[in-house]
C-alpha positions as CSV (number, residue, x, y, z in Angstrom):
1,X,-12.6,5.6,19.3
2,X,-8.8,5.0,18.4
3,X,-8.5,2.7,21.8
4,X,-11.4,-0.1,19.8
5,X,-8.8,-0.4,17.3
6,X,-6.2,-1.1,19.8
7,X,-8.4,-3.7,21.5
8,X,-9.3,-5.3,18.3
9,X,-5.5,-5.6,17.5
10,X,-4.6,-7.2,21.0
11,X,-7.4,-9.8,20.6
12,X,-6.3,-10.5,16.6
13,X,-3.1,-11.3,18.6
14,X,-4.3,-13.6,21.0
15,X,-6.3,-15.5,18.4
16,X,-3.8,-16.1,15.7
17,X,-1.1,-18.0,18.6
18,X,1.7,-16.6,16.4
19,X,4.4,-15.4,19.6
20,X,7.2,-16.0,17.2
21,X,6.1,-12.4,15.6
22,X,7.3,-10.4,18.7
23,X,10.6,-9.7,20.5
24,X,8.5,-7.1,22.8
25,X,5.1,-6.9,23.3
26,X,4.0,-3.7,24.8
27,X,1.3,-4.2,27.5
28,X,-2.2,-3.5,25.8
29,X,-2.9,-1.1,28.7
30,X,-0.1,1.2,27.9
31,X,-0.9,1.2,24.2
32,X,-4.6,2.3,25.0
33,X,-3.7,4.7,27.3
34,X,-1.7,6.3,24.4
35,X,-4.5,5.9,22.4
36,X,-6.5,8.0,25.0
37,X,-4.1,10.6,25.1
38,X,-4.1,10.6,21.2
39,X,-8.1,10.8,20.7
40,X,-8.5,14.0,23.3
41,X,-5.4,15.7,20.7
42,X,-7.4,14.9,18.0
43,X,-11.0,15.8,19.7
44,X,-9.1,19.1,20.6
45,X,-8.7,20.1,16.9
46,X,-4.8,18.8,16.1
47,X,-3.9,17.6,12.8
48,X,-2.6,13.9,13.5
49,X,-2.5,12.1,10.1
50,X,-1.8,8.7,10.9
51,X,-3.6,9.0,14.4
52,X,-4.8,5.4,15.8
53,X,-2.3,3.6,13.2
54,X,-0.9,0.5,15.0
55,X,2.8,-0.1,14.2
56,X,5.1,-3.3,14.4
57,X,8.6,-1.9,14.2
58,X,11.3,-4.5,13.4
59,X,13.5,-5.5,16.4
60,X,16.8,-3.3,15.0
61,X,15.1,-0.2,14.9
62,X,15.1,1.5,18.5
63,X,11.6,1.9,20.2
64,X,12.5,4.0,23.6
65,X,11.0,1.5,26.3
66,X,11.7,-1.3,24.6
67,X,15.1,-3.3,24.2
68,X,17.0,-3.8,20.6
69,X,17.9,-7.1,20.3
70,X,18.7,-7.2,16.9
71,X,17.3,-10.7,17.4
72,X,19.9,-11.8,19.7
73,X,19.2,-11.4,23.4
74,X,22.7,-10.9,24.7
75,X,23.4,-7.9,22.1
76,X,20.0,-6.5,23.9
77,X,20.6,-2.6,24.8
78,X,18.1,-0.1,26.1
79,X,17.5,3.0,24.0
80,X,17.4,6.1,25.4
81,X,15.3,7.6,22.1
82,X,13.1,6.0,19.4
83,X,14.8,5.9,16.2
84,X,14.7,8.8,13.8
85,X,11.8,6.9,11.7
86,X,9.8,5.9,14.8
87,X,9.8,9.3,16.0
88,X,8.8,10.7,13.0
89,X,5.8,8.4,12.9
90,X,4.9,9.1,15.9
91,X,4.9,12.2,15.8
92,X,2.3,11.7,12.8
93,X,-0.1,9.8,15.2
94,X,1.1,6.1,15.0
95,X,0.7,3.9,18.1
96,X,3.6,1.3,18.6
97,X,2.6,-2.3,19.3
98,X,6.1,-3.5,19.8
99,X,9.4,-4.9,18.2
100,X,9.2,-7.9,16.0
101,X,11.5,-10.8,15.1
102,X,13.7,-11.3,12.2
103,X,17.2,-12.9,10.6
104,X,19.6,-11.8,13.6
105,X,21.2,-8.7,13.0
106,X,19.4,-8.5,9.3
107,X,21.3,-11.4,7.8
108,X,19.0,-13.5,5.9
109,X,15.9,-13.5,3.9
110,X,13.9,-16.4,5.0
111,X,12.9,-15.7,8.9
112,X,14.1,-18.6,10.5
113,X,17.7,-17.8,11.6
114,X,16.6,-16.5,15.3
115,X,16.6,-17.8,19.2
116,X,13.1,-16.3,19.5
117,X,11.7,-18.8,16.8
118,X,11.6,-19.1,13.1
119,X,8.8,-17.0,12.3
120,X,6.1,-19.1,10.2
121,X,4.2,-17.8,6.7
122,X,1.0,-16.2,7.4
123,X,-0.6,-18.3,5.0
124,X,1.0,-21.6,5.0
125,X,2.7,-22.4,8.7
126,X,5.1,-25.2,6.6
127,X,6.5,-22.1,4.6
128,X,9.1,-19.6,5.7
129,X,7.8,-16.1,5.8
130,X,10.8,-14.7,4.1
131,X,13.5,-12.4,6.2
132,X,14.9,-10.6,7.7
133,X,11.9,-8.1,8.1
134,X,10.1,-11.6,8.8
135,X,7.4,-10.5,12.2
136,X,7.3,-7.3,10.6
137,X,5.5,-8.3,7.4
138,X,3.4,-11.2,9.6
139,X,2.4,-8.6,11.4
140,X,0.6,-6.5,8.9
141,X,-0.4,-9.4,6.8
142,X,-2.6,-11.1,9.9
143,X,-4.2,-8.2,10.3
144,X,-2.9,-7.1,13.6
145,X,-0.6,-4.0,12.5
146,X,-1.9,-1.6,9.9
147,X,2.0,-0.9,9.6
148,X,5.5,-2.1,10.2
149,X,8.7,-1.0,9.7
150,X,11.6,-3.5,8.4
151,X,15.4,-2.6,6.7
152,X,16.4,-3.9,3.5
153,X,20.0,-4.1,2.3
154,X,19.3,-7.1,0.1
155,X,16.0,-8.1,-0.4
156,X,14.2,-7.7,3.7
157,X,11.7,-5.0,2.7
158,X,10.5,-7.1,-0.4
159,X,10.9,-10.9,0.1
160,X,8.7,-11.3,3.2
161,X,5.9,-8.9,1.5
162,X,6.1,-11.2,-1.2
163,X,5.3,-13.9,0.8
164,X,2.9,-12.7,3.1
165,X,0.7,-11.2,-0.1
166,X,1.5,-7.8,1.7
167,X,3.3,-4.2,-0.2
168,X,6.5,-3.6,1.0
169,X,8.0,-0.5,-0.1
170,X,11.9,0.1,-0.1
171,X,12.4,4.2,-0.8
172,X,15.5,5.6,-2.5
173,X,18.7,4.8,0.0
174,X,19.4,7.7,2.0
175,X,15.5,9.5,2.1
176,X,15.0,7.3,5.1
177,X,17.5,8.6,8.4
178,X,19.0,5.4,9.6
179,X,19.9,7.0,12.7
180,X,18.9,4.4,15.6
181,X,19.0,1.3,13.4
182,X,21.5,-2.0,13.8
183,X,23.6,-2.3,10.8
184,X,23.9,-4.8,8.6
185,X,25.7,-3.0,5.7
186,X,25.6,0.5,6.9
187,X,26.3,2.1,3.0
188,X,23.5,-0.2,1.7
189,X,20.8,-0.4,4.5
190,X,17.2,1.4,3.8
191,X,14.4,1.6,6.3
192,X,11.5,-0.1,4.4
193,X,7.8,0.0,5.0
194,X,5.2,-2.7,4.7
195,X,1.4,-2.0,4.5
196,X,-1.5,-3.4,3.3
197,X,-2.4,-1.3,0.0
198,X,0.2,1.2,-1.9
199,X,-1.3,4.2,-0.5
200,X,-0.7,3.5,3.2
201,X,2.2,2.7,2.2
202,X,2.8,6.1,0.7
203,X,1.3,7.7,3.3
204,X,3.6,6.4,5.5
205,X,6.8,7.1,3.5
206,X,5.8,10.9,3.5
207,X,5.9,10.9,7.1
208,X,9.4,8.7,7.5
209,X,11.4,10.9,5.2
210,X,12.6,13.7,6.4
211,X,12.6,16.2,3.5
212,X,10.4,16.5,0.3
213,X,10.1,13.5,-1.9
214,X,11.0,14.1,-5.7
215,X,10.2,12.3,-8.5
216,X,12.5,11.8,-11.3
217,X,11.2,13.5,-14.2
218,X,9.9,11.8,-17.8
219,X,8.2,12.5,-21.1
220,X,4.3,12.6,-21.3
221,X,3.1,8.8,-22.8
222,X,2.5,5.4,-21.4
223,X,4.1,4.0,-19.1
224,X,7.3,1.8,-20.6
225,X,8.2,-1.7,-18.7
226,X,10.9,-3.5,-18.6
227,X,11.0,-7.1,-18.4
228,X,12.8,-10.4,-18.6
229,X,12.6,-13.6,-20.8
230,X,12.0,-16.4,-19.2
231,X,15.4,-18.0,-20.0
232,X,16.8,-14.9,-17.9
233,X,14.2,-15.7,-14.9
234,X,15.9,-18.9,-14.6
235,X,14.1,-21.5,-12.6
236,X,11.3,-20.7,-10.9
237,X,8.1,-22.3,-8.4
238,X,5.2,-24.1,-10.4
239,X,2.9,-21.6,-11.8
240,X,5.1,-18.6,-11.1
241,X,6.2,-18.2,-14.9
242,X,2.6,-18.0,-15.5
243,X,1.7,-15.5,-12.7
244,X,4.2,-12.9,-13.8
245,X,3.3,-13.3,-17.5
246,X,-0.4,-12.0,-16.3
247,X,0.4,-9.8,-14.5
248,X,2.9,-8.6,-17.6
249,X,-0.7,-8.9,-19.6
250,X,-2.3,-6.9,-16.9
251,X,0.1,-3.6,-17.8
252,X,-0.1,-4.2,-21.8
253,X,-3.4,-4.3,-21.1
254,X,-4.0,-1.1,-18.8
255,X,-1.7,0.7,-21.6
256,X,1.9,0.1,-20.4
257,X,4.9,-0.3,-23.2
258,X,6.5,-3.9,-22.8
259,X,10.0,-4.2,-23.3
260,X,12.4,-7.0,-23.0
261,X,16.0,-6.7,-21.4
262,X,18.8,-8.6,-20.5
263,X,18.5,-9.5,-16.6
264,X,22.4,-10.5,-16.7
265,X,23.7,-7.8,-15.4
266,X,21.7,-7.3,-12.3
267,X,21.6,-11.1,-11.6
268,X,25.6,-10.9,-11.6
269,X,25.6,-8.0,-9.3
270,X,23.3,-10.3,-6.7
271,X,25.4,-12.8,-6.6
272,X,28.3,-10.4,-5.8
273,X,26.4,-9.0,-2.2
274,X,27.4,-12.2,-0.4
275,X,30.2,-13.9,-3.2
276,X,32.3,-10.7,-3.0
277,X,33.9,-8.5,-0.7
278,X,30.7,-6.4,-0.3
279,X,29.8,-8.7,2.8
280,X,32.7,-8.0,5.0
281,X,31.0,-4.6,5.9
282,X,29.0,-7.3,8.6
283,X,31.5,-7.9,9.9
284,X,32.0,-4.4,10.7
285,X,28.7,-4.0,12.1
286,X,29.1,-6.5,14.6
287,X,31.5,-8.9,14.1
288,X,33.6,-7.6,17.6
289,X,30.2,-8.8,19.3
290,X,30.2,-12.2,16.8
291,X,33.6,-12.6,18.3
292,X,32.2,-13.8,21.7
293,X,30.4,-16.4,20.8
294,X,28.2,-16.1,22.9
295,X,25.6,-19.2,23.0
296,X,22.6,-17.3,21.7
297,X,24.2,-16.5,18.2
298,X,22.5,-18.3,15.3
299,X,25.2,-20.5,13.7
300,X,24.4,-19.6,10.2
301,X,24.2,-16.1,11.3
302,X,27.5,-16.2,12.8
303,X,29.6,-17.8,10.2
304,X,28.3,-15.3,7.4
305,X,29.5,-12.6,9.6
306,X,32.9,-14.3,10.6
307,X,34.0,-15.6,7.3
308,X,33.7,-11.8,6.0
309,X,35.9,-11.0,8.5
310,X,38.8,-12.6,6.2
311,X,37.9,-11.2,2.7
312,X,41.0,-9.2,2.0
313,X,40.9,-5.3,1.2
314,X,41.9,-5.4,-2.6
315,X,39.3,-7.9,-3.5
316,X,36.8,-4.6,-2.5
317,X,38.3,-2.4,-5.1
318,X,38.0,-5.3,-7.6
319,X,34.5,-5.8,-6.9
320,X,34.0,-2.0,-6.6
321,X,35.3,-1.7,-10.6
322,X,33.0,-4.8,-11.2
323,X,30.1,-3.5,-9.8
324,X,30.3,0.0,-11.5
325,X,30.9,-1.9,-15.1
326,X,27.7,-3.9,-14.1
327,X,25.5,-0.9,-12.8
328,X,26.7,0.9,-16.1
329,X,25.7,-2.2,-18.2
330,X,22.1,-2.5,-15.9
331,X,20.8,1.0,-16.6
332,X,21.7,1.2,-20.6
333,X,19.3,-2.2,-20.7
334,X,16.7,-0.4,-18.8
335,X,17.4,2.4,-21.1
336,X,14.5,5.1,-20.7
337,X,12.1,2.5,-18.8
338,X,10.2,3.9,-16.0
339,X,10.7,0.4,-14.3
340,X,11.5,-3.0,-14.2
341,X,9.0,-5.7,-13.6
342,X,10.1,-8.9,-11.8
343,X,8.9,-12.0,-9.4
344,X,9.7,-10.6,-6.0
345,X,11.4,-14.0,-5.8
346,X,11.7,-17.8,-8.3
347,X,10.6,-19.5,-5.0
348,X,8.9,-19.8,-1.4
349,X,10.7,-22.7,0.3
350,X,9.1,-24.7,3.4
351,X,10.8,-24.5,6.6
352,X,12.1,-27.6,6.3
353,X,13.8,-27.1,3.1
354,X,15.7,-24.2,4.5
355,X,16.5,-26.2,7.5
356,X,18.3,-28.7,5.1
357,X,20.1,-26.3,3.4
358,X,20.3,-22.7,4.8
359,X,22.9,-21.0,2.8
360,X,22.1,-22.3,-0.9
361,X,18.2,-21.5,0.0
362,X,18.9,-18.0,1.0
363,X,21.1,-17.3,-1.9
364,X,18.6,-18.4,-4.5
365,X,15.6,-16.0,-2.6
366,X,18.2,-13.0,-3.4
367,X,18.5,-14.0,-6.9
368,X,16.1,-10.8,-7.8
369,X,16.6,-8.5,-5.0
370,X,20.4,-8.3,-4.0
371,X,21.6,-5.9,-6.9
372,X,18.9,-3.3,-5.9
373,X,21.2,-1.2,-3.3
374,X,24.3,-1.6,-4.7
375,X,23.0,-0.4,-8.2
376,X,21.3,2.8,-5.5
377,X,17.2,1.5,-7.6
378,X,14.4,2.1,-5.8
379,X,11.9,-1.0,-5.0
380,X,7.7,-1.2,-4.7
381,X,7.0,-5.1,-3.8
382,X,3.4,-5.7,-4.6
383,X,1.0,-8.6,-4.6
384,X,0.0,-10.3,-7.9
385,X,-2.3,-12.8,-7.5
386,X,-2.0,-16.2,-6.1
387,X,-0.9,-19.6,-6.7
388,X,-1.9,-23.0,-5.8
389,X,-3.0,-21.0,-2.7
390,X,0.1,-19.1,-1.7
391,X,0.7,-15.9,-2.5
392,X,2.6,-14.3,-5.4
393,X,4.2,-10.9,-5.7
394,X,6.0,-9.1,-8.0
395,X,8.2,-5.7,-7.6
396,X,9.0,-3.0,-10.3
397,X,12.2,-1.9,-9.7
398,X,13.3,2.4,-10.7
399,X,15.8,4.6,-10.3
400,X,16.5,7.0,-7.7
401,X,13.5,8.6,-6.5
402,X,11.1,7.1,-8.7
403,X,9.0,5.9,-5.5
404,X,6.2,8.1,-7.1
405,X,6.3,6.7,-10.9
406,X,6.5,2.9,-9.2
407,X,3.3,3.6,-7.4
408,X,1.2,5.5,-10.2
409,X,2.4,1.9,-12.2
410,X,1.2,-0.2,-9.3
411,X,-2.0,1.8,-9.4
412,X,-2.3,1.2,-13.4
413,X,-2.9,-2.6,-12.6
414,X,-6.8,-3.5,-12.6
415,X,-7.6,-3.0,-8.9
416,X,-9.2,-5.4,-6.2
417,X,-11.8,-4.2,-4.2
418,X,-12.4,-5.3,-0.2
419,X,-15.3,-7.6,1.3
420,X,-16.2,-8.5,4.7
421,X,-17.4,-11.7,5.8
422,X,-19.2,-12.5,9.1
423,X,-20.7,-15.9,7.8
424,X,-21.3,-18.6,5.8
425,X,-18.5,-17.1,3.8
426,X,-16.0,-17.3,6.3
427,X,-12.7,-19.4,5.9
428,X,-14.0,-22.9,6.3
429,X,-17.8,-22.2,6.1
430,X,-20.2,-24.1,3.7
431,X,-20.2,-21.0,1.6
432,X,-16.7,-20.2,1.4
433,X,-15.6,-22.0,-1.9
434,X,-18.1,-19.7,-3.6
435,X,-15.4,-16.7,-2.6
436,X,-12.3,-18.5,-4.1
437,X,-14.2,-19.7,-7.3
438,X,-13.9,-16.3,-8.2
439,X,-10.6,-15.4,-7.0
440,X,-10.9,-13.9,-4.0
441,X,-8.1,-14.1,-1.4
442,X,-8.3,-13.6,2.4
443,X,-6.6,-10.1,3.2
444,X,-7.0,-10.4,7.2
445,X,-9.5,-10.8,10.0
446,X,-10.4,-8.0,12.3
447,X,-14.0,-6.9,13.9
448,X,-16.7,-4.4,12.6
449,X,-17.0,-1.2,14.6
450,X,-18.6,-2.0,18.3
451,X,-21.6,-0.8,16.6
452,X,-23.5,-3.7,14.9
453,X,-25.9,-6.7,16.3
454,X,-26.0,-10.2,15.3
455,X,-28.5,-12.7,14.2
456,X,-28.8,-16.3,13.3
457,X,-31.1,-16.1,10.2
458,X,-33.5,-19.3,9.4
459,X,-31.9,-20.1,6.3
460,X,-30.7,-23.0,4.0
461,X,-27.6,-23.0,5.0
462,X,-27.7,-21.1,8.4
463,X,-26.3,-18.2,7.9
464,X,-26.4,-14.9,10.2
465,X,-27.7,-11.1,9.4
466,X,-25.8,-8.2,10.4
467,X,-27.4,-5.1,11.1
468,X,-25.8,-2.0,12.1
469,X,-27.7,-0.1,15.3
470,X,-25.2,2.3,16.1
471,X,-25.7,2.6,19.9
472,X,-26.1,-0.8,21.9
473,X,-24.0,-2.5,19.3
474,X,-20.5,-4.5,19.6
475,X,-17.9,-5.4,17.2
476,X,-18.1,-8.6,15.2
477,X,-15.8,-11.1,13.7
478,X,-15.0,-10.2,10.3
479,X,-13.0,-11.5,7.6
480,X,-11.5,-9.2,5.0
481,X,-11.5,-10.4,1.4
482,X,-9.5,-9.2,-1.6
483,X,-11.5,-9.7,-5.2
484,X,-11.3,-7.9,-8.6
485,X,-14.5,-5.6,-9.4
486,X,-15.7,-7.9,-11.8
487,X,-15.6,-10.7,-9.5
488,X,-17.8,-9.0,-6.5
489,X,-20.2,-8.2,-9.8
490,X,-20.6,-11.5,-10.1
491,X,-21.0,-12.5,-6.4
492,X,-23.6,-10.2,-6.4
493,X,-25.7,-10.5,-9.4
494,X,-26.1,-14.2,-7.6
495,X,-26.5,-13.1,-4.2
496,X,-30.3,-14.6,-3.0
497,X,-32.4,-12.5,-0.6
498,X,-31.8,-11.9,2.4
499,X,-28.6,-11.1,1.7
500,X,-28.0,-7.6,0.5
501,X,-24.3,-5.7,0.1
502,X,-23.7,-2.3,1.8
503,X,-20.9,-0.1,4.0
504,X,-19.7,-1.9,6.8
505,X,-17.6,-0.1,9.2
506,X,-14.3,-1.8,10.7
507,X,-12.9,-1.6,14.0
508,X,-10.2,1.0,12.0
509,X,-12.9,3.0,11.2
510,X,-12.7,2.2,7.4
511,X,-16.2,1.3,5.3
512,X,-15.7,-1.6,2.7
513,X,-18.3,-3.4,1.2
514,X,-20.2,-6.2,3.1
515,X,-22.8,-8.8,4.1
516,X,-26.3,-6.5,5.5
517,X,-29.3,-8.6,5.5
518,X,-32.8,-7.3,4.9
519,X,-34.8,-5.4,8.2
520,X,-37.6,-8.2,7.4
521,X,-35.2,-11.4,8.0
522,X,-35.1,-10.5,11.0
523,X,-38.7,-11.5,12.4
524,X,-38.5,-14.2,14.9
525,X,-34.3,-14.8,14.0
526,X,-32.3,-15.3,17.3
527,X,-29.7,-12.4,18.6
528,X,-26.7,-13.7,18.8
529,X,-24.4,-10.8,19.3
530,X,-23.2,-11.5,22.8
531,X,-21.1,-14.5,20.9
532,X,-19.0,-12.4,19.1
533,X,-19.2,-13.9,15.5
534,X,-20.7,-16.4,13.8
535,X,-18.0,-19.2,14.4
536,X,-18.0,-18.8,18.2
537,X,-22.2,-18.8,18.1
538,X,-21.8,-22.6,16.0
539,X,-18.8,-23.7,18.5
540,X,-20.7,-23.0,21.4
541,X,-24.4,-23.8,20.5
């Protein structure tokens, strides 16, 4: 039932304590009542694609019942309509959870510049979750929305999913409608689309756009990447250098042609989105309202938009010639590449750090991801592994309509598979360091289908067996782990009995490998399903 999904996503909220994430909630009541309505459509024989998908939608898109706040309370209106993209999903079966948080009015990549709160890294609570798509991207990558919607004129679709170890997909400017959205920079702005894997993320784009995706054709052969030297990445985290050369190795190694470039141009263009005259556009998004002053404004937020009120009209066309020498210059170094290859970002600041210096933090985030709209390239964010914990992505960057070659790339890369966890295993469990030996990261928590029983095996260390029983079941705490092929080969040549591996079902309805114990372990081992999981059975024993 699509409403177990929805009940599953309101508890992930309650247990993760991350309010920051939303601007408006919508009462869990409502949503199942949609959900409802949207299984007896679906039990009646209607084609619903995306039926029971829970959406976050970022809080400058308009969701009809719900204010647009843009992130700042006092600009709050009430739309009469969802936004062209909303609709559209809805209309494909999506249930929306609510609006989330973000830079106000889309100015900024780092999360923080907001009255409802700075929005904190799903991994690391010290670190920024990157902007302005910042609850958006939290959203998906806690586990709580299998889908979110965010805008990116600079980097907004990209930076957060980079942080968050999330995809974030930024289509071809102009296949998206922008029709209900908050500006920022109306002639640069996409609707962007974060998700958990590239194909829901696909899936999703086929149902936002509103005519027939093409892809820009090329000659039979490998795939040929572009990248940078490392004297054209410029400075960048501990360990990131070293993360994008694998995942560089990864694409030699799955057949992909390597080729170098010179990053010059494009890193010239970035610094022109918020140097040049390109940034006074703001200030005709909203700079009347910015006027006001009213006491809810975020400081940084509003100097950005009032200084570009200033920039005078001929430094446009000189940064309009500029821009087209550069964009010329950009696409004879990618030459007949199908893409670009590059860290999403050279950094993931704390909180703190950005607090102590706002503008020069934000502007070194952008260093990768401002020239993409003005030089009209199309962007597929993806994760690549992690370091010292956190995670790393990387995005290939293509021209027009190449969303399709930049996900058949992504796809090229050596997969990771899915495990769920109810035990021992879990994040902070005796077990556990066994999972990240190998690599694994934690993708999200959610619950198994209400269809499985619990029980507290007698085992060095304790450990519990889940079994599935179909009726007279209930849905247990699960963790979600990401881990290469290999990797789970391993875990399970050295897996001791009882344990086995099998299909486990998720409150989405999705089957991923997972812990099943034997039928015989069973004998004499205490049920212990009415507790939920395995960490509420050792808190309260």
């Amino acid at each position: 039932m699509l409403t177990a999904r929805v009940r599953a996503a309101y508890a992930r909220i309650e247990a993760v304590d991350r309010p920051e994430i939303w601007i408006s909630l919508r009462p869990q009541s409502e949503v199942e009542t949609e959900a409802r309505a949207l299984q007896a459509r679906l039990d009646a024989g209607e084609h619903l694609p995306l039926a029971g998908q829970l959406l976050a939608v970022k809080g400058n898109i308009d969701v009809a019942g719900l204010p647009t706040t843009a992130g700042c309370p006092s600009y709050a209106y009430e739309p009469e309509e969802d936004a062209a993209v909303v609709a559209r999903l809805r209309a494909a079966g999506v249930l929306v959870l609510g609006t989330t948080n973000l830079d106000q009015f889309a100015t900024g990549l780092v999360g923080t510049r907001s009255p409802y709160g700075a929005v904190r890294n799903a991994h690391d609570p010290a670190r920024i979750s990157g902007g302005s798509s910042s609850g958006s991207a939290v959203a998906v990558a806690l586990g709580i929305a299998d889908l979110a919607l965010g805008t990116d004129t600079a980097g907004s679709g990209r930076v957060p999913a980079a942080f968050n170890g999330i995809v974030g997909l930024k289509p071809t400017k102009g296949s998206v409608s922008t029709h209900g959205v908050v500006p920022a920079c109306a002639s640069l702005d996409c609707v962007t689309v974060f998700a958990r894997t590239v194909n829901e993320a696909e899936d999703a784009l086929d149902h936002m756009t509103s005519s027939a995706r093409y892809t820009v054709p090329r000659t039979p052969g490998p795939w040929r990447i572009a990248i940078a030297s490392p004297e054209h990445l410029g400075e960048m985290d501990e360990g990131w250098q070293q993360a994008y050369d694998a995942t560089v190795r990864r694409l030699r190694s799955a057949g992909a042609e390597i080729r170098t470039l010179d990053l010059t141009p494009y890193t010239e263009a970035a610094a022109m989105l918020y140097e040049g005259a390109f940034v006074a556009e703001r200030y005709t998004a909203v700079g009347a309202f910015v006027e006001k002053g009213t006491p809810d404004l975020d400081p940084t937020v509003a100097a950005i938009i009032t200084r570009a009120r200033d920039v005078p009209a001929h430094q446009l066309f000189t940064d309009q010639e500029k821009l087209a020498v550069l964009r010329t210059r950009a696409f004879k170094e990618l030459h007949d590449s199908d893409a670009l290859l590059l860290p999403t970002t050279p950094t993931h600041p704390t909180l703190a750090q950005v607090a102590a210096d706002p503008f020069a933090t934000n502007a070194r985030l952008g260093r990768f991801t401002n020239s993409t709209n003005l030089f009209g390239m199309t962007a597929l964010a993806i994760p690549a592994g992690r370091v010292n914990g956190l995670p790393f992505g990387v995005m290939l960057l293509g021209r027009r309509h190449s969303e399709e070659h930049l996900a058949r790339i992504a796809d090229s890369l050596p997969q990771e598979v899915h495990l769920a966890v109810v035990g021992a295993h879990l994040t902070g469990q005796p077990l556990n360091h066994q999972l990240l030996t190998l690599g694994a990261t934690l993708d999200h928590t959610t619950t198994t289908s209400p269809h499985y029983r619990l029980h507290a095996l007698n085992t060095t260390p304790p450990k519990p067996g889940l079994v599935h029983v179909g009726e007279g079941g209930a849905a247990i705490e699960t963790e979600v782990w990401r881990l290469t092929p290999e990797s789970l080969g391993h875990f399970l040549s050295a897996l001791p009995r009882p344990m086995t591996l099998g299909r486990v079902e998720l409150a989405d309805g999705t089957q991923i490998t997972g812990f099943l114990c034997e039928p015989a372990a069973l004998e004499n081992a205490e049920d212990i399903t009415s507790y939920g999981g395995w960490r509420s059975y050792l808190n309260k024993r």
